[in-house]
LOTOR-651491 format. One record per residue (C-alpha): z, x, y. Coordinates in pm, 1 decimal. Layout:
% LOTOR-651491
@c3 = Z&c1 = X&c2 = Y
...
***
This chain:
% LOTOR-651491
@c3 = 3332.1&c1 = -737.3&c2 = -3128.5
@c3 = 3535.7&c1 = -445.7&c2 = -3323.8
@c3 = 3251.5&c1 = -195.8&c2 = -3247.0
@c3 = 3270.9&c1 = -286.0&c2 = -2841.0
@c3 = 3597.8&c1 = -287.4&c2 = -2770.9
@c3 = 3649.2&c1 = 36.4&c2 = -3028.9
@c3 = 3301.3&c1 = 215.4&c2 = -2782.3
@c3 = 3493.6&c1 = 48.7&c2 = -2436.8
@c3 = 3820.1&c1 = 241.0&c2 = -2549.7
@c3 = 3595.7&c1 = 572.1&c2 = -2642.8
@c3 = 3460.3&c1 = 554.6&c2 = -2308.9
@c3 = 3790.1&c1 = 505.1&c2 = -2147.1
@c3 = 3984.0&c1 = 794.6&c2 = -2300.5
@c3 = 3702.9&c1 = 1086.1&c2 = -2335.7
@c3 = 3613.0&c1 = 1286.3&c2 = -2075.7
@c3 = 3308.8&c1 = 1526.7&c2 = -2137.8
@c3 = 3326.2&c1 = 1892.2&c2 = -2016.2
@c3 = 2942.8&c1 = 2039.7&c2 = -2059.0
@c3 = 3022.4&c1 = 2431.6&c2 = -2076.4
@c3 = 2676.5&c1 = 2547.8&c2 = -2067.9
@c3 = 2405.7&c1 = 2363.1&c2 = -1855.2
@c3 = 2106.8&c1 = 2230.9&c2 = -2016.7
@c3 = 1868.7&c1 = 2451.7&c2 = -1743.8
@c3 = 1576.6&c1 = 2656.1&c2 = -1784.6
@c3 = 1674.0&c1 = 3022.9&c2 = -1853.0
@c3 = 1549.8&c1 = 3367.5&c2 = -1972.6
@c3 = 1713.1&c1 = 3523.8&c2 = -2276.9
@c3 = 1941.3&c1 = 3411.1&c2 = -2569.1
@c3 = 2062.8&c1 = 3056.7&c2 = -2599.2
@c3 = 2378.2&c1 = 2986.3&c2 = -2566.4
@c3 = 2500.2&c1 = 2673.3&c2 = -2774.0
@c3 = 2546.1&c1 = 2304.6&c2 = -2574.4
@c3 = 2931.9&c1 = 2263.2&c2 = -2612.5
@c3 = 3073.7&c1 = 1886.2&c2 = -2582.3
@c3 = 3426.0&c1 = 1868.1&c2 = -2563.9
@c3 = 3690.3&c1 = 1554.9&c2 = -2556.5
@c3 = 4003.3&c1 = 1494.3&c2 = -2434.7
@c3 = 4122.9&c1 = 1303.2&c2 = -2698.1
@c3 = 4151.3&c1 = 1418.3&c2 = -3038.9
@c3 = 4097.9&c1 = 1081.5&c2 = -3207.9
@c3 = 3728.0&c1 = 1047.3&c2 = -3196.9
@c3 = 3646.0&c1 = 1123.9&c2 = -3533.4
@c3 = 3925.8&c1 = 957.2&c2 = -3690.3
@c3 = 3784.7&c1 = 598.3&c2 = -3503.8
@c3 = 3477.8&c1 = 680.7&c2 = -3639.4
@c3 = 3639.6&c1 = 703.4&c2 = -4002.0
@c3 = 3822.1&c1 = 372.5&c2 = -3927.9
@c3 = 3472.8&c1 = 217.8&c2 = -3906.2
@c3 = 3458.0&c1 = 105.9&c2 = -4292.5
@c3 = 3278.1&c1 = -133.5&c2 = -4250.7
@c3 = 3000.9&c1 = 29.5&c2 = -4073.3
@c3 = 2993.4&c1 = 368.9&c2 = -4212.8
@c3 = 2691.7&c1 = 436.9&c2 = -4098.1
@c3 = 2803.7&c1 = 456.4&c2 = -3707.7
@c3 = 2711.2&c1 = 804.0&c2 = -3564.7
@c3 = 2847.6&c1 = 980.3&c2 = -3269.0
@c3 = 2591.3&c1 = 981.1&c2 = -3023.2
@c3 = 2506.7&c1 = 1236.5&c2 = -2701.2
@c3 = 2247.5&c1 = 1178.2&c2 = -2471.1
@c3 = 2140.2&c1 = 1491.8&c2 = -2246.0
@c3 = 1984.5&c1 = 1441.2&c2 = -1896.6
@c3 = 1911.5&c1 = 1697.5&c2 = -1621.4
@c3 = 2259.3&c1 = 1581.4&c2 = -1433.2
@c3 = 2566.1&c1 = 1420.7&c2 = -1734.5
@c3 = 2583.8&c1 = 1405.0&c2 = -2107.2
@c3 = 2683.0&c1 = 1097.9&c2 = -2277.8
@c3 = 2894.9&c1 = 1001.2&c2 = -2520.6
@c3 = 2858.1&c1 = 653.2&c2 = -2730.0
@c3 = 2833.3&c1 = 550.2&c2 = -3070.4
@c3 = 2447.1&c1 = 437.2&c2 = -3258.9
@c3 = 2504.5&c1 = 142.7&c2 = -3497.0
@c3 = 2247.3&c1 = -91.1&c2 = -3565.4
@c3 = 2305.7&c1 = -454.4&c2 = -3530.5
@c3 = 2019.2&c1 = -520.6&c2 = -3793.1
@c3 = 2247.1&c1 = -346.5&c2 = -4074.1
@c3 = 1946.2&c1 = -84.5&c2 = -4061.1
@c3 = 1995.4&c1 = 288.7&c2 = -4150.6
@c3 = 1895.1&c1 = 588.8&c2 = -4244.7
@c3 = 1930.2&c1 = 750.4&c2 = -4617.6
@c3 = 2048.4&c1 = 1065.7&c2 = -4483.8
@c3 = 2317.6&c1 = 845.5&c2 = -4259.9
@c3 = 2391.8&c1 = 614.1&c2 = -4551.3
@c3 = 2508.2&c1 = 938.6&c2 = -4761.0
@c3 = 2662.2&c1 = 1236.2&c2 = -4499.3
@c3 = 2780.6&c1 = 972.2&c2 = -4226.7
@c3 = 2982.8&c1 = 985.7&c2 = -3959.6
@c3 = 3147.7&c1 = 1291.8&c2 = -4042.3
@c3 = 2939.9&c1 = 1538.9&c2 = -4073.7
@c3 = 2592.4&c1 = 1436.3&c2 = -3826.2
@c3 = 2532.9&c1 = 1338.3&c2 = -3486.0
@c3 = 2238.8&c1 = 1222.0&c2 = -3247.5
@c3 = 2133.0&c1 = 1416.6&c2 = -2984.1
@c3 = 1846.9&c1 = 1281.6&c2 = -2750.8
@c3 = 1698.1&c1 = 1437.4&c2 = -2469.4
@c3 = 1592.0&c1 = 1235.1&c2 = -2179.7
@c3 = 1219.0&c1 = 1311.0&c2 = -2065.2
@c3 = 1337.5&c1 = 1506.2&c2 = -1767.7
@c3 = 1507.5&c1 = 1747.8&c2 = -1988.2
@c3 = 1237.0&c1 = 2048.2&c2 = -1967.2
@c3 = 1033.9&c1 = 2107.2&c2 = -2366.1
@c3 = 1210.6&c1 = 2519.0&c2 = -2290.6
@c3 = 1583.3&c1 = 2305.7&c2 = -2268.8
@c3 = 1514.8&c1 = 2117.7&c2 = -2555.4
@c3 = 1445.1&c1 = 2443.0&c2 = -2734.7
@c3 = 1762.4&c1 = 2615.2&c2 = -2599.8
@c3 = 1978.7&c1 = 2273.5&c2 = -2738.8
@c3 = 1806.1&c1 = 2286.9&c2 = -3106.8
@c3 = 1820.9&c1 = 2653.1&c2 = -3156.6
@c3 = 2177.0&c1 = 2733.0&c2 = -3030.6
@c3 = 2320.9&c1 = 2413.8&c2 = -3164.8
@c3 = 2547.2&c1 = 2181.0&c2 = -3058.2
@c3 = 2948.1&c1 = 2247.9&c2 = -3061.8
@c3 = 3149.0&c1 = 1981.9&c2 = -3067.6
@c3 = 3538.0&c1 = 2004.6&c2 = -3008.5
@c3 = 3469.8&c1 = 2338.9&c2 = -3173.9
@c3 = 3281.1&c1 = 2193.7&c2 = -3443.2
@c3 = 2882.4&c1 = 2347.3&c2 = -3456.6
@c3 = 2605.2&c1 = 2127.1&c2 = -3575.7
@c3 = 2233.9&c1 = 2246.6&c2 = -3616.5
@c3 = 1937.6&c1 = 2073.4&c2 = -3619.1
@c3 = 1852.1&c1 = 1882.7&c2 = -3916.5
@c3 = 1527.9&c1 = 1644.0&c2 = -3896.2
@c3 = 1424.6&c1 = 1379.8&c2 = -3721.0
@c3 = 1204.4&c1 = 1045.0&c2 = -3744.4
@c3 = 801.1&c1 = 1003.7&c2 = -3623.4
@c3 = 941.0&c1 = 783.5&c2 = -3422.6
@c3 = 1223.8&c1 = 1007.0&c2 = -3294.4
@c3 = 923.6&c1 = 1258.3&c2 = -3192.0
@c3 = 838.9&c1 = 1030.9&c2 = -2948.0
@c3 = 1174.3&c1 = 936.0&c2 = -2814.9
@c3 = 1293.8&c1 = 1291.2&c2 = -2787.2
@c3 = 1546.5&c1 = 1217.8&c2 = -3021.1
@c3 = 1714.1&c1 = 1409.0&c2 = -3353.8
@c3 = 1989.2&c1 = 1407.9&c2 = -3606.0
@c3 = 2266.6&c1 = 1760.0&c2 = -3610.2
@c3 = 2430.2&c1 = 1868.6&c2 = -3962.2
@c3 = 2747.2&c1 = 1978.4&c2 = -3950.0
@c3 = 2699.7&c1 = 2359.7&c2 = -4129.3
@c3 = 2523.6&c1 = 2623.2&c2 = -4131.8
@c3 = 2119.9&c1 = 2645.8&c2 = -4116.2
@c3 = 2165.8&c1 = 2764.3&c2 = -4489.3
@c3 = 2391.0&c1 = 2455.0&c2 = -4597.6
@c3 = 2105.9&c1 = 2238.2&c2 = -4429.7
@c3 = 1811.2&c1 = 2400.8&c2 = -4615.6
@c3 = 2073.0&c1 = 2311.4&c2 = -4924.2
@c3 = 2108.0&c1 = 1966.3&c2 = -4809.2
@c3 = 1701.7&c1 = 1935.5&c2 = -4803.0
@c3 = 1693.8&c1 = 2093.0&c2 = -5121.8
@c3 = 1939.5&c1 = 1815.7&c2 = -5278.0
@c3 = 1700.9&c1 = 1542.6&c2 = -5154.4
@c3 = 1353.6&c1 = 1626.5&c2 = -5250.4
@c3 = 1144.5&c1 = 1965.3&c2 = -5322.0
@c3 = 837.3&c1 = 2064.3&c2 = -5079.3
@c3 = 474.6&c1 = 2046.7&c2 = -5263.6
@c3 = 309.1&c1 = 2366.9&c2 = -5246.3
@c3 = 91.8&c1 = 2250.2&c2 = -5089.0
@c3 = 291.5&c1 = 2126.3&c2 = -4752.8
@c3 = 325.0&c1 = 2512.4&c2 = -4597.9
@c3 = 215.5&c1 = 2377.8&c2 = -4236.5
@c3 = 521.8&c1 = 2295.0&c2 = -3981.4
@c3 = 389.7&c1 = 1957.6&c2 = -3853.0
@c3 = 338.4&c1 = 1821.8&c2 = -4211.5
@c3 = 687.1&c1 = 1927.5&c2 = -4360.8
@c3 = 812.3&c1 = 1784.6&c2 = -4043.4
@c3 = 694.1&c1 = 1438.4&c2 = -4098.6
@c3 = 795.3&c1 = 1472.3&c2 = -4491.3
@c3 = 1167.1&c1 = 1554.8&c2 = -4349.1
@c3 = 1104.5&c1 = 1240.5&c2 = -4114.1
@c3 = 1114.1&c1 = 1044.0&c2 = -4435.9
@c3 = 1486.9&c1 = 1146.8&c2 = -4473.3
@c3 = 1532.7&c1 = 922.9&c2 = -4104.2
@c3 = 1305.8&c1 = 641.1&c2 = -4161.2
@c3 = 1465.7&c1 = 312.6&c2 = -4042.4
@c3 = 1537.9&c1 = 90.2&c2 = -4353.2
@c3 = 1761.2&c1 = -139.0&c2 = -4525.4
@c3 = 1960.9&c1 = 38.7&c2 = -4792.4
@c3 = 1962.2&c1 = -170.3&c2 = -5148.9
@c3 = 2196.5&c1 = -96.3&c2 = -5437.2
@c3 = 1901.5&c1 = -198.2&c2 = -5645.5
@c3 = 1902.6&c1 = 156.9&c2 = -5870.2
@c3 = 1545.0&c1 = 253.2&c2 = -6059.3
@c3 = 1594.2&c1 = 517.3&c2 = -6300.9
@c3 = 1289.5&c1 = 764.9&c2 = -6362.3
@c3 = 1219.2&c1 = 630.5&c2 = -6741.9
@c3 = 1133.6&c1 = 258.0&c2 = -6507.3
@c3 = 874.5&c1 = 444.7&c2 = -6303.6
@c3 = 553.5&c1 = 355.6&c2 = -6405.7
@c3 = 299.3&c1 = 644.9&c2 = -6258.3
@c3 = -83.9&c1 = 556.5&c2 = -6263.6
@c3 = -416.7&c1 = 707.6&c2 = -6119.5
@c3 = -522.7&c1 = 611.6&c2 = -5767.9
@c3 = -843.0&c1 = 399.9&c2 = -5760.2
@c3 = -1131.6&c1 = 659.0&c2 = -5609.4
@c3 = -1461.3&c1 = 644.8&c2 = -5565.3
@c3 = -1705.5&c1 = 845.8&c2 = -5359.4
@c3 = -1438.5&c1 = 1041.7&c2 = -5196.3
@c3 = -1230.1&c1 = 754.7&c2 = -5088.2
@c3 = -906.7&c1 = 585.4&c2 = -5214.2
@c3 = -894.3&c1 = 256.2&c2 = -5274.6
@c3 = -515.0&c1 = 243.4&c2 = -5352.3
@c3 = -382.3&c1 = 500.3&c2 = -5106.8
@c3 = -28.2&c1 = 447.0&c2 = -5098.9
@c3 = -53.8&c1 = 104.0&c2 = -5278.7
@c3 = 206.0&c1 = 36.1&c2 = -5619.9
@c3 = 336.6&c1 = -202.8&c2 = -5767.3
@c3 = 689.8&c1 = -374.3&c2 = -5851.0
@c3 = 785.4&c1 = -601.1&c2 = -6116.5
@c3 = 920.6&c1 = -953.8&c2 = -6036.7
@c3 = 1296.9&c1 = -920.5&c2 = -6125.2
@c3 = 1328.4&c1 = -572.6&c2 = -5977.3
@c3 = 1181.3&c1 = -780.1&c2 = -5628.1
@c3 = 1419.7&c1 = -1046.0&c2 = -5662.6
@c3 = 1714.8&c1 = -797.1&c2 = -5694.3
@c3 = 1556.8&c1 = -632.7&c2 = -5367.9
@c3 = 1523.3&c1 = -947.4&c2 = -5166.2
@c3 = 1863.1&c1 = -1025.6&c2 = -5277.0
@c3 = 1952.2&c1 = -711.4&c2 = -5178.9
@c3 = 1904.6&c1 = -695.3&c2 = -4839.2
@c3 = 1937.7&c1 = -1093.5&c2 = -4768.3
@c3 = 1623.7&c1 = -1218.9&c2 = -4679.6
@c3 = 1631.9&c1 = -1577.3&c2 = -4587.5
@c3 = 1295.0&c1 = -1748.4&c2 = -4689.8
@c3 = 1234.9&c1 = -1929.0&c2 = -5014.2
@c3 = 969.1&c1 = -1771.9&c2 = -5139.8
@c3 = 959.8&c1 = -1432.7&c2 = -5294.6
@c3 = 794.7&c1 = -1178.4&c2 = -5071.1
@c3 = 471.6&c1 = -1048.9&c2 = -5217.4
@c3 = 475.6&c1 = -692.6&c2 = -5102.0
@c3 = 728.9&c1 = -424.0&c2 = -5004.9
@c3 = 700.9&c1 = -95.6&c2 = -4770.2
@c3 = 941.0&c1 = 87.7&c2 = -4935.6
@c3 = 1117.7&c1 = 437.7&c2 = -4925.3
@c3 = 1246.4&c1 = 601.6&c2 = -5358.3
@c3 = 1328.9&c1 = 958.5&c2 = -5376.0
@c3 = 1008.3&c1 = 1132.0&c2 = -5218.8
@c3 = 821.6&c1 = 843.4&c2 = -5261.0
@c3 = 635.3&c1 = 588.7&c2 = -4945.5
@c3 = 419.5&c1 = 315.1&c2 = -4917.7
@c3 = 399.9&c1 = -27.7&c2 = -5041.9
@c3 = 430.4&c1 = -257.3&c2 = -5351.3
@c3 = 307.8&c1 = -536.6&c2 = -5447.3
@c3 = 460.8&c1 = -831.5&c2 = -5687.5
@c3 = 286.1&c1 = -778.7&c2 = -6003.5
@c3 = 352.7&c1 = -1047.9&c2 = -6276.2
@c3 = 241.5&c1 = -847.9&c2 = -6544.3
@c3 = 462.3&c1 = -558.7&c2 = -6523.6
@c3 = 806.3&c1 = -559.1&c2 = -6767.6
@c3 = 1106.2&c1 = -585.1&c2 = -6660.4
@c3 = 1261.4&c1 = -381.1&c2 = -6392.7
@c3 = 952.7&c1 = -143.0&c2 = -6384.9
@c3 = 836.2&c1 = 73.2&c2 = -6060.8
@c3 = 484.0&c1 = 135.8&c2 = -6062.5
@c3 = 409.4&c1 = 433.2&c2 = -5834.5
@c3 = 84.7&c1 = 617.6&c2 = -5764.6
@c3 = 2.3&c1 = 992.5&c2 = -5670.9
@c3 = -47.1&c1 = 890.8&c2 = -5317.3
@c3 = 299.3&c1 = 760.8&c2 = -5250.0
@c3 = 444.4&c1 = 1106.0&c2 = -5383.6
@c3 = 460.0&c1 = 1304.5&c2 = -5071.8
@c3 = 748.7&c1 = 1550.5&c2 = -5234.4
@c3 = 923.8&c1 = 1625.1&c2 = -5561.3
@c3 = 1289.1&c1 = 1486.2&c2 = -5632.9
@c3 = 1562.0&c1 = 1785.2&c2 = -5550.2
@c3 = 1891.1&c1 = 1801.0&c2 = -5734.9
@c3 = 2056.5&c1 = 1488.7&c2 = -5570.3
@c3 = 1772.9&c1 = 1257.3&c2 = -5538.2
@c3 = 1775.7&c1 = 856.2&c2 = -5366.3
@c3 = 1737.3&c1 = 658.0&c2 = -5691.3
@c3 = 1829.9&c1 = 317.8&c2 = -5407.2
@c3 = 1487.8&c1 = 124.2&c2 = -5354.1
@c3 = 1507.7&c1 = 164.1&c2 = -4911.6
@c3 = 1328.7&c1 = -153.4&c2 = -4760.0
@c3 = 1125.1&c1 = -119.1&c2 = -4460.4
@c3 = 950.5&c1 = -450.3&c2 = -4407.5
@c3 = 849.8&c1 = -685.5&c2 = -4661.9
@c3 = 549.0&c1 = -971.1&c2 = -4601.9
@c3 = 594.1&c1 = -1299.2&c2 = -4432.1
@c3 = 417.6&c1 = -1633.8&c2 = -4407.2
@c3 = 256.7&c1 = -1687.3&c2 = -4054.3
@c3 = 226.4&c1 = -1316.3&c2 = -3992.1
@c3 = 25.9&c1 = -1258.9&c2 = -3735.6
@c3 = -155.6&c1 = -977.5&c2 = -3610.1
@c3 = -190.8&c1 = -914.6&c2 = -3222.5
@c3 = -450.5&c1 = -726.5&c2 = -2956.3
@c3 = -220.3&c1 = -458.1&c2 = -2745.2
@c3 = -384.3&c1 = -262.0&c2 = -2478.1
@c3 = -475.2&c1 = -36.7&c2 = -2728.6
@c3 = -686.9&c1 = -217.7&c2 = -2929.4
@c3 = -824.7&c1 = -368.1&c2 = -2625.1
@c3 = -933.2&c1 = -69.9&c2 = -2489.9
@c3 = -1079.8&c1 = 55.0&c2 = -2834.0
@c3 = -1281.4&c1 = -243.5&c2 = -2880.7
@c3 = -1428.9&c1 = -237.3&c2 = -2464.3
@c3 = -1534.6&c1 = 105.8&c2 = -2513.2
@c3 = -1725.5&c1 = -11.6&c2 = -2852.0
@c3 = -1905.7&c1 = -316.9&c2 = -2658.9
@c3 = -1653.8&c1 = -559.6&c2 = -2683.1
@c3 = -1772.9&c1 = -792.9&c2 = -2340.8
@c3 = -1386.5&c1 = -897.9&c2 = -2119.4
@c3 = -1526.0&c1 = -1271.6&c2 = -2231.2
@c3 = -1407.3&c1 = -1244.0&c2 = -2573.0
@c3 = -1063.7&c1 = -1160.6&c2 = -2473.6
@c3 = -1022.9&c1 = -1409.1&c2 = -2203.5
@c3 = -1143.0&c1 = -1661.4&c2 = -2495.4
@c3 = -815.4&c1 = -1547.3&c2 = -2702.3
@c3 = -568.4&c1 = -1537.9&c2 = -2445.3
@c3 = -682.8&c1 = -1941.4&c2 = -2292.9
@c3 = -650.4&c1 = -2019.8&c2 = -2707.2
@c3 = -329.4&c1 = -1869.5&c2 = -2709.1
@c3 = -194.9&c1 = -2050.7&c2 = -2423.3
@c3 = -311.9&c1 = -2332.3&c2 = -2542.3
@c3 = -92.0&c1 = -2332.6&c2 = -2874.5
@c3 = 185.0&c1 = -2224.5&c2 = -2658.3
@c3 = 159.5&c1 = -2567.2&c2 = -2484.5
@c3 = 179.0&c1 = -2765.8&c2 = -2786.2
@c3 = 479.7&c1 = -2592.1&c2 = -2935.8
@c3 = 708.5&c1 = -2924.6&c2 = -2813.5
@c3 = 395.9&c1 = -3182.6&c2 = -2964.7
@c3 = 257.3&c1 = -3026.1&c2 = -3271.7
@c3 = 513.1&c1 = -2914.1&c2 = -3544.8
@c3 = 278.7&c1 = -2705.4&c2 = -3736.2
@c3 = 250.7&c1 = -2512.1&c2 = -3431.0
@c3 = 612.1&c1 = -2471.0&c2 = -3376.8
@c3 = 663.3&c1 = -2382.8&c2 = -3736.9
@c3 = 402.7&c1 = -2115.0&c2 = -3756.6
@c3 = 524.4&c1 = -1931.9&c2 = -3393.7
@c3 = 925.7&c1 = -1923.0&c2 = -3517.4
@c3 = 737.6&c1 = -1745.6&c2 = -3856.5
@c3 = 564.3&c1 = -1523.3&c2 = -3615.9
@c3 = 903.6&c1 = -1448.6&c2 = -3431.9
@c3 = 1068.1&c1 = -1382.9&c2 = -3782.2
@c3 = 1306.4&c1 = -1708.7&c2 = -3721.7
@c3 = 1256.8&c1 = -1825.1&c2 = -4077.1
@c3 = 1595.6&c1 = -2056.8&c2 = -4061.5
@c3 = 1483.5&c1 = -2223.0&c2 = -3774.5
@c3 = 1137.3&c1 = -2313.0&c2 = -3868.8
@c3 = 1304.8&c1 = -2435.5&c2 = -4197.6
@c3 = 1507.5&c1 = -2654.3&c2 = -3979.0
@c3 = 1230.3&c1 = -2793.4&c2 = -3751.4
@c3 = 996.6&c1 = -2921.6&c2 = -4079.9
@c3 = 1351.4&c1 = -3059.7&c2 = -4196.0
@c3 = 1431.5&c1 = -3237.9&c2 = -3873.5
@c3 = 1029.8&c1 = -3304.9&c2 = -3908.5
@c3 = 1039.4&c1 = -3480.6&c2 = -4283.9
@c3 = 1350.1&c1 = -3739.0&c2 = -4136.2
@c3 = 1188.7&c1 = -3822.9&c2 = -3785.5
@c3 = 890.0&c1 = -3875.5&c2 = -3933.5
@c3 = 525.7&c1 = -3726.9&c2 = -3887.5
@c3 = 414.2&c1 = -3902.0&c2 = -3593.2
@c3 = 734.6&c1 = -3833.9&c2 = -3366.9
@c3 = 661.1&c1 = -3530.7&c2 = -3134.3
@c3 = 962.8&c1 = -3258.7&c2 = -3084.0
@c3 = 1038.4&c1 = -3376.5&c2 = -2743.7
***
């Protein structure tokens, strides 16, 4: 409720003056410049304690910018949020009108902001596709410092597209633990390989207090104790698995999950992801549709699915076990827990109706 009424009032009192149009144009590019009315938008953004991860946020189309504020309602963040902030980036995303040569004006003039410049820091995989990127508040030379603080390029990452996505990791959407794992905890081991192919290719493992601290961490609600973790430490991605045998509060990482070296400041925080789930199902899209029709897949197959889908969607009011196993599969773990409770008093034979 704080966060709406505080974005209403931003909304109300800011005006946005755009100085330079976003257009296609020959020559030097002049820098975007966003200016308010009020002086008290970072200051409200400070206030925001208890969501300091809240990020001014402009979105550029062919005819307004606008100005709002990204919070997730998850708790969700980014590492790079989590430790710069409100105060120092911004999110700038480009609707898909906005011309590829515009977009290349905005990111290589910067962005002022009431006479504050930001320049292009990084952005997501999935911020590729959404046209949308985080803006540092410095120079390009306090940026490539920033970088440098977080993790160290491989040699052998010289091509653009591939240092892009190991920047990306900076932005990937998680759930920030204070579950600390110093480097004498990291367990590194080979990668399984044989005949040229990886068995364990991003696959390590996480001893079973350091997974209750996690799942504590971050407040998941079921009983059991998740068996594996997609995870995000220092330059490190992939998964873990619970594994019994390891000592306490051990990391065991693999070659595979190191994409880059730790910098001078490195994220020693285990980031969650996603973690496993009972009833996790996976699904057909239209991509794997298509995929499996162009490999001989015959339409009767898939018409088979969808009628036995519908059919459990019918029974969710008769059959329990159905009902429990679709609130799994809609990650409503409280709920489910509530129907086989309601389930155990009513008895077995009485339907949900």
């Amino acid at each position: 409720k704080r966060m709406s009424a505080l974005e209403g009032m931003l909304r109300g009192t800011l005006g946005v003056r755009i100085e330079e149009s976003i257009q296609d144009k020959d020559g030097p590019c002049p820098p975007l410049s966003v200016a308010f009315r009020a002086s008290c938008f970072r200051p409200q953004l400070s206030a925001l304690s208890h969501c300091s991860t809240s990020l001014c946020r402009i979105d550029v189309s062919c005819e307004s910018i606008k100005i709002s504020l990204q919070a997730s309602s998850d708790g969700k963040t980014n590492r790079m949020a989590r430790r710069y902030g409100a105060e120092r980036m911004i999110v700038v995303s480009f609707d898909r009108k906005v011309s590829s040569k515009a977009v290349k004006h905005v990111i290589d003039g910067g962005v002022w902001v009431n006479g504050t410049v930001f320049h292009f820091l990084g952005c997501s995989s999935s911020g590729l596709k959404s046209r949308t990127c985080y803006m540092f508040q410095g120079s390009r030379t306090e940026i490539e410092s920033v970088l440098a603080e977080c993790f160290v390029m491989k040699k052998d990452t010289p091509a653009t597209s591939k240092r892009m996505k190991r920047i990306g990791m900076l932005f990937s959407e998680l759930k920030l633990t204070s579950v600390v794992v110093e480097d004498k905890n990291v367990i590194e081991i080979p990668d399984i390989e044989r005949n040229g192919f990886n068995f364990t290719d991003g696959c390590g493992g996480i001893s079973k207090d350091l997974a209750d601290q996690v799942k504590e961490g971050v407040g998941i609600v079921e009983e059991n104790l998740p068996s594996v973790y997609q995870i995000r430490y220092q330059g490190c991605k992939g998964v873990v698995v619970l594994d019994p045998k390891l000592d306490s509060g051990k990391l065991m990482i693999r070659p595979s999950m190191k994409k880059c070296l730790s910098g001078s400041k490195p994220f020693l925080e285990i980031g969650l992801c996603d973690y496993s789930r009972p009833y996790s199902y996976g699904h057909l899209n239209r991509q794997f549709i298509m995929l499996f029709s162009a490999l001989g897949i015959k339409d009767e197959v898939f018409i088979k699915k969808q009628e036995a889908h519908l059919a459990r969607l019918e029974k969710l009011a008769e059959d329990p076990e159905v009902t429990v196993q679709m609130l799994y599969w809609r990650n409503m773990p409280e709920l489910a827990r509530k129907v086989v409770a309601c389930q155990g008093v009513l008895g077995e034979s009485k339907s949900l109706k």
